[in-house]
Backbone as CSV, one residue per row, in Angstrom:
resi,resn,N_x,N_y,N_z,CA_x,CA_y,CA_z,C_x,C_y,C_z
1,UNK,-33.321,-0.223,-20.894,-31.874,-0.355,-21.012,-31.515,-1.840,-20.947
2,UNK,-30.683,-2.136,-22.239,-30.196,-3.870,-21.964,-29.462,-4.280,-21.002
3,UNK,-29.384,-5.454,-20.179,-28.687,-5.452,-19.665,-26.968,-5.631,-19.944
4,UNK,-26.147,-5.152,-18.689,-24.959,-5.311,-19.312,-23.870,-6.684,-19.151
5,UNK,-22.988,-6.984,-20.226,-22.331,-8.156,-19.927,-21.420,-8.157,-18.640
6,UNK,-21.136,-8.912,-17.845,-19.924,-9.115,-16.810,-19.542,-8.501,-17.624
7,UNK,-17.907,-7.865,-16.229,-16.552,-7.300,-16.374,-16.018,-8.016,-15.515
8,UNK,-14.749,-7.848,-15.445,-13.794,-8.313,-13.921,-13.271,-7.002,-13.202
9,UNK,-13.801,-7.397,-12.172,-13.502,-5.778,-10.783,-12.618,-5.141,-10.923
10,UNK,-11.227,-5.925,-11.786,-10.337,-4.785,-12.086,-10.389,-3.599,-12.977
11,UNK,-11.432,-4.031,-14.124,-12.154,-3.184,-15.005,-12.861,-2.188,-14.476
12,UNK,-13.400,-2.542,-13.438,-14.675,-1.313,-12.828,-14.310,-0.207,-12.863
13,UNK,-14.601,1.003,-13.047,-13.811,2.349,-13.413,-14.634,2.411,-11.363
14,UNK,-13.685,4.032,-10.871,-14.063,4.290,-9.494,-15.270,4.791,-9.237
15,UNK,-16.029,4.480,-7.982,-17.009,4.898,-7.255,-18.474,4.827,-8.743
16,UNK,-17.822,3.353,-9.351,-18.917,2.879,-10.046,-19.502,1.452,-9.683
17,UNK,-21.363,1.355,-9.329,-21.845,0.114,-8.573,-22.169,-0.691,-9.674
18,UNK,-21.641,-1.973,-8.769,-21.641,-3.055,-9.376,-22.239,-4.194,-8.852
19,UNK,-22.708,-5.211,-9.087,-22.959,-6.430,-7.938,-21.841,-7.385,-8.555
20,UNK,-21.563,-8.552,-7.270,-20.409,-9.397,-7.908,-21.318,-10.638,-8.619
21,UNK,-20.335,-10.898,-9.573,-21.528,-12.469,-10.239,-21.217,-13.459,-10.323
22,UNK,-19.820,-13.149,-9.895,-19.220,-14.499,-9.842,-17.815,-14.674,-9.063
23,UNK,-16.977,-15.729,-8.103,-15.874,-15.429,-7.519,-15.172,-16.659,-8.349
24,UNK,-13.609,-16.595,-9.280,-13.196,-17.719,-9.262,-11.928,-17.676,-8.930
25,UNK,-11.522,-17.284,-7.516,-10.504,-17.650,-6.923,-10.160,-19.110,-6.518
26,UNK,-9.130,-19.176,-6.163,-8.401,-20.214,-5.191,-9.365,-20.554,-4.188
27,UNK,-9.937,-21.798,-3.104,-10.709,-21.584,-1.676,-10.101,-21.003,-1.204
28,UNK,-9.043,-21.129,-0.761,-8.182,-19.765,0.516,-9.227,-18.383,0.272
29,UNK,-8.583,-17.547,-0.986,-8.866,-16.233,-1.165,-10.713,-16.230,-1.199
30,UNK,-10.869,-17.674,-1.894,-12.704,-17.318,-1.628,-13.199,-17.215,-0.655
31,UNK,-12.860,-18.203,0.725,-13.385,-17.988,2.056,-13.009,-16.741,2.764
32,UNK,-11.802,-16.312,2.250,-11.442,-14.630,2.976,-12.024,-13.281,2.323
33,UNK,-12.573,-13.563,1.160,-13.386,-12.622,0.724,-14.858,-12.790,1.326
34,UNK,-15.225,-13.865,1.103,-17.023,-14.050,1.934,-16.725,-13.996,3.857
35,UNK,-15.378,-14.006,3.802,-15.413,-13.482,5.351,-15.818,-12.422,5.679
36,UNK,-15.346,-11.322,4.479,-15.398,-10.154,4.865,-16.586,-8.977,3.904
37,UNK,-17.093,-10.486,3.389,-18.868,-9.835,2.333,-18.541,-9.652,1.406
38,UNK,-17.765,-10.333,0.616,-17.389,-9.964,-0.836,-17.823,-11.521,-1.724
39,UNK,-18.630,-11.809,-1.571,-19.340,-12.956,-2.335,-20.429,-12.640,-3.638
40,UNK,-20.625,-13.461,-3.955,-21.950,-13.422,-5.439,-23.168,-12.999,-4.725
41,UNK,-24.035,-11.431,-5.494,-25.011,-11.232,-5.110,-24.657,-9.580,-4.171
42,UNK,-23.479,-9.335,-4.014,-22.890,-8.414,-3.117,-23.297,-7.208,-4.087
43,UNK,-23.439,-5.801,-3.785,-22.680,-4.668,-3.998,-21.260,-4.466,-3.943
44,UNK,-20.578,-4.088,-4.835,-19.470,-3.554,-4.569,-18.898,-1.937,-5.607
45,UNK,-17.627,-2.013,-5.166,-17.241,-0.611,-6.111,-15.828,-0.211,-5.684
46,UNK,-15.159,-0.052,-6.567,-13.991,0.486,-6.271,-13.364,1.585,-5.974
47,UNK,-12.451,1.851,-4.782,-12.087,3.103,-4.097,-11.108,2.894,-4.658
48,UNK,-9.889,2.657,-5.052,-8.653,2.836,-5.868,-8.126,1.622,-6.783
49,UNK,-8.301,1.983,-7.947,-6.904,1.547,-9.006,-5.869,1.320,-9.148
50,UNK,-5.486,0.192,-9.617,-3.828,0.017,-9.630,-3.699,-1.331,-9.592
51,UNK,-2.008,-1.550,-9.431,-1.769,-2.664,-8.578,-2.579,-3.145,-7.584
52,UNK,-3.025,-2.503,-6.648,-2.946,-2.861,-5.294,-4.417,-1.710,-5.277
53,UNK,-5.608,-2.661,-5.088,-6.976,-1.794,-5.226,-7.158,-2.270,-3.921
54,UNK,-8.204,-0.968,-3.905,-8.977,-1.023,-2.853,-10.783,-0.938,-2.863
55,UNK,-11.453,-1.921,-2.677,-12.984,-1.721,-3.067,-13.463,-1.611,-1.679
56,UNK,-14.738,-1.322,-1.796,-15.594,-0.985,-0.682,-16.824,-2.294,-0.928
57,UNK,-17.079,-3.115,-0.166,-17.780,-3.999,-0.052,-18.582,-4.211,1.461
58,UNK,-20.086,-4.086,1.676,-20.903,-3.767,2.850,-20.250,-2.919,3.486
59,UNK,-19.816,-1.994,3.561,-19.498,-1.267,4.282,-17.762,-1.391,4.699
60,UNK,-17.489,-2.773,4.307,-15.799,-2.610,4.751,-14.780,-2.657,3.031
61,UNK,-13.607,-2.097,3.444,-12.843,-1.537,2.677,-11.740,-2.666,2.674
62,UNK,-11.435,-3.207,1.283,-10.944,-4.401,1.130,-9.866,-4.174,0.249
63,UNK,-8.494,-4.424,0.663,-7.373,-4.406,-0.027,-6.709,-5.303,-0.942
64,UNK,-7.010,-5.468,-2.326,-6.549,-6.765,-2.793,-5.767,-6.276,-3.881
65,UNK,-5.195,-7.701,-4.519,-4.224,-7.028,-6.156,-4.823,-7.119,-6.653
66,UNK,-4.207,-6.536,-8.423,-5.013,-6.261,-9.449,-5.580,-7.800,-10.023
67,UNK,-4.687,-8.838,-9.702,-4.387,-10.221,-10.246,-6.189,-11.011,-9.198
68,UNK,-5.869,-11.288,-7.884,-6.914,-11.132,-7.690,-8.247,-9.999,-8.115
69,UNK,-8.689,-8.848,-8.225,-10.004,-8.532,-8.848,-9.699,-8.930,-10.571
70,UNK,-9.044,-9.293,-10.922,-9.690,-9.918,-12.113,-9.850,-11.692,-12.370
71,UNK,-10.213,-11.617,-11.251,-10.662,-13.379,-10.953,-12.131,-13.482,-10.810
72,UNK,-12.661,-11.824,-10.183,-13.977,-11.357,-9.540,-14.812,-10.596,-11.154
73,UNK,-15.882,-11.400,-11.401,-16.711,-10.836,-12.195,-18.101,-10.276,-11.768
74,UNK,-18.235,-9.026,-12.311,-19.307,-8.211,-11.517,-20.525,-7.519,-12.969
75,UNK,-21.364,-7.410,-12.691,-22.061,-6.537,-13.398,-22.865,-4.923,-12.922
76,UNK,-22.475,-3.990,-13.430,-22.278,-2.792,-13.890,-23.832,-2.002,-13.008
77,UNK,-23.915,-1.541,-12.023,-25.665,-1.237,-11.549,-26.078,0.136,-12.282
78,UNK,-27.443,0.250,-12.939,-27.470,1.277,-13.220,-28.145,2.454,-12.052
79,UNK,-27.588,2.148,-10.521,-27.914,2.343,-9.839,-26.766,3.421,-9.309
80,UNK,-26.518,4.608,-8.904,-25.737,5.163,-8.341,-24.785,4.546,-6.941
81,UNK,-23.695,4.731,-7.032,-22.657,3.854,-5.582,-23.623,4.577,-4.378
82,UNK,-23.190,3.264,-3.545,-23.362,4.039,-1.949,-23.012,4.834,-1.725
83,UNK,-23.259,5.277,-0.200,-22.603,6.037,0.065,-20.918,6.487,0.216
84,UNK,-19.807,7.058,0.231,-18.744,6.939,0.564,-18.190,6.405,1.661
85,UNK,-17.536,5.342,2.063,-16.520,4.771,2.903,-15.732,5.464,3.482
């Protein structure tokens, strides 16, 4: 299977794994995301859509806008999500 190109996290359809590949926020929002394990190299996946998402990253559940996750580029795992949050 080829591999697949980046998306941005807002793209990610739900409770589909991804790793992140890249962060290009603001520093503010970058140091508060790697506060809370959401850096390059991560698992992640999204628990809700919308405006106002919610992803699951190491284990904690991270509330951001749609404007932020599409700053966050991730690629697609052909690996099934974790477990549920």
């Amino acid at each position: 299977m080829p591999p697949t190109a980046p998306i941005t996290l807002d793209l990610l359809p739900p409770e589909t794994a991804a790793m992140v590949r890249h962060v290009g926020s603001d520093l503010l929002d970058l140091e508060r995301l790697k506060v809370m394990g959401l850096c390059e190299g991560q698992s992640v996946r999204v628990l809700r859509t919308g405006e106002r998402m919610i992803v699951c990253c190491c284990g904690t559940r991270i509330g951001m806008s749609r404007h932020l996750a599409r700053q966050i580029s991730v690629l697609v795992s052909a690996e099934p999500a974790e477990g549920k949050a």
